[in-house]
C-alpha positions in Angstrom: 16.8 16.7 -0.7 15.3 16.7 2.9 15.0 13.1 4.7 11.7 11.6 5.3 10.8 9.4 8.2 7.5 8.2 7.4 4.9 7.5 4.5 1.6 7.8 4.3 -0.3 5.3 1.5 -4.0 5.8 0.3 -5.8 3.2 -1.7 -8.7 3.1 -3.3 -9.7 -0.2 -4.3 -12.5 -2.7 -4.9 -11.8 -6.2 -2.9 -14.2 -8.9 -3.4 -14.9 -11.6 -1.2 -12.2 -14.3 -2.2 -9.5 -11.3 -2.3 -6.6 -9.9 -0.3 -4.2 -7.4 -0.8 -0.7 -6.8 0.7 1.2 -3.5 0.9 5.2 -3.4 1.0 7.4 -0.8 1.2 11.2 0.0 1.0 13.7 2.8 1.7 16.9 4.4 0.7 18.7 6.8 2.8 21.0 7.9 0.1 20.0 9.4 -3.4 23.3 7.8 -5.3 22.3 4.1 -3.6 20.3 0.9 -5.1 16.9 0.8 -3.7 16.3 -2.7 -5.7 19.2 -3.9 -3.3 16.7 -3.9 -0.1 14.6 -6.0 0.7 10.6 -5.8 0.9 8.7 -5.0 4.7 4.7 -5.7 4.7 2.6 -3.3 6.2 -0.9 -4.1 7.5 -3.5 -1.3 6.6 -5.2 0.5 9.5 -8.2 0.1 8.6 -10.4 -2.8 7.4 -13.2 -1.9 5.2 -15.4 -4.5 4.3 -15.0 -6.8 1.1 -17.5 -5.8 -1.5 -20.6 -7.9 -1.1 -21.1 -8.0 -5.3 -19.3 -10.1 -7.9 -17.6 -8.1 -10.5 -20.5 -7.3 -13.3 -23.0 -6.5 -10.8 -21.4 -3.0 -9.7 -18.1 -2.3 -7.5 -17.9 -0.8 -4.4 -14.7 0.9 -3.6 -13.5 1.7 -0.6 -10.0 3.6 0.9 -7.3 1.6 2.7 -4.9 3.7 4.9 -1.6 3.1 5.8 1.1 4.9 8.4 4.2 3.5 7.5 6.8 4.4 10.6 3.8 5.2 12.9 2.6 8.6 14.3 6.2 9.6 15.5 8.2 9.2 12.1 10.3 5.4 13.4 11.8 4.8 10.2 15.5 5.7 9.3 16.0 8.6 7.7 15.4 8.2 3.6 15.1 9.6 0.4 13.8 7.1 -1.8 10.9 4.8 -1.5 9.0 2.4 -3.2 6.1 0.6 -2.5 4.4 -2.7 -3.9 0.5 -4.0 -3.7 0.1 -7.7 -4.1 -3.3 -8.5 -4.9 -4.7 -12.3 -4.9 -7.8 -13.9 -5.6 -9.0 -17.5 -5.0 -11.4 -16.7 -8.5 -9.9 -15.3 -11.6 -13.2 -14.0 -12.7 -13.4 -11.5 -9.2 -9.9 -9.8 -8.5 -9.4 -7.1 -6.8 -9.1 -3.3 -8.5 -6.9 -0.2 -7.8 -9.2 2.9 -8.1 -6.6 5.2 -6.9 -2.4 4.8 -4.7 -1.6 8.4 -3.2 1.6 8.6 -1.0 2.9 11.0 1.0 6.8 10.8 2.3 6.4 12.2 5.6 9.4 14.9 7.1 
């Protein structure tokens, strides 16, 4: 029941060479409202770990991606609800990217 004005998103993922992935989020400040009514905001990670150097079968690497969605100072509006949504392309079908682990933190 308290508002948030920030999240926090931890990946842990294995991105080969020919891959990408995109983080979106979107808010709600009221509990009774549609969420699937807003629309989608991409968030660039702060950090850039390298893509993994190995093709699929010969071992992954994974590494964390960090994001601070509404900054160090909490800039979003005020919310209760969130979602967020990875998009994850590859140039080769046979070496796509793979989520180890998503942990997110709404931030008061």
């Amino acid at each position: 029941e308290q508002f948030a004005q920030g999240i926090r998103v931890f990946l842990d993922a294995y991105k080969p060479q020919n891959a990408t992935m995109d983080l979106y989020y979107r808010t709600q400040p009221s509990a009774d409202a549609d969420i699937y009514e807003k629309e989608w905001v991409y968030i660039a990670s702060e950090n850039s770990p390298p893509n993994s150097p190995l093709a699929y079968g010969e071992g992954r690497q994974f590494n964390e991606y960090s994001y601070l969605i509404g900054g160090t100072e909490g800039d979003l509006d005020p919310f209760l609800q969130f979602q967020i949504k990875i998009v994850m392309r590859s140039s080769n079908s046979s070496e796509i990217p793979v989520l180890e682990s998503i942990r997110t933190i709404a931030l008061v």
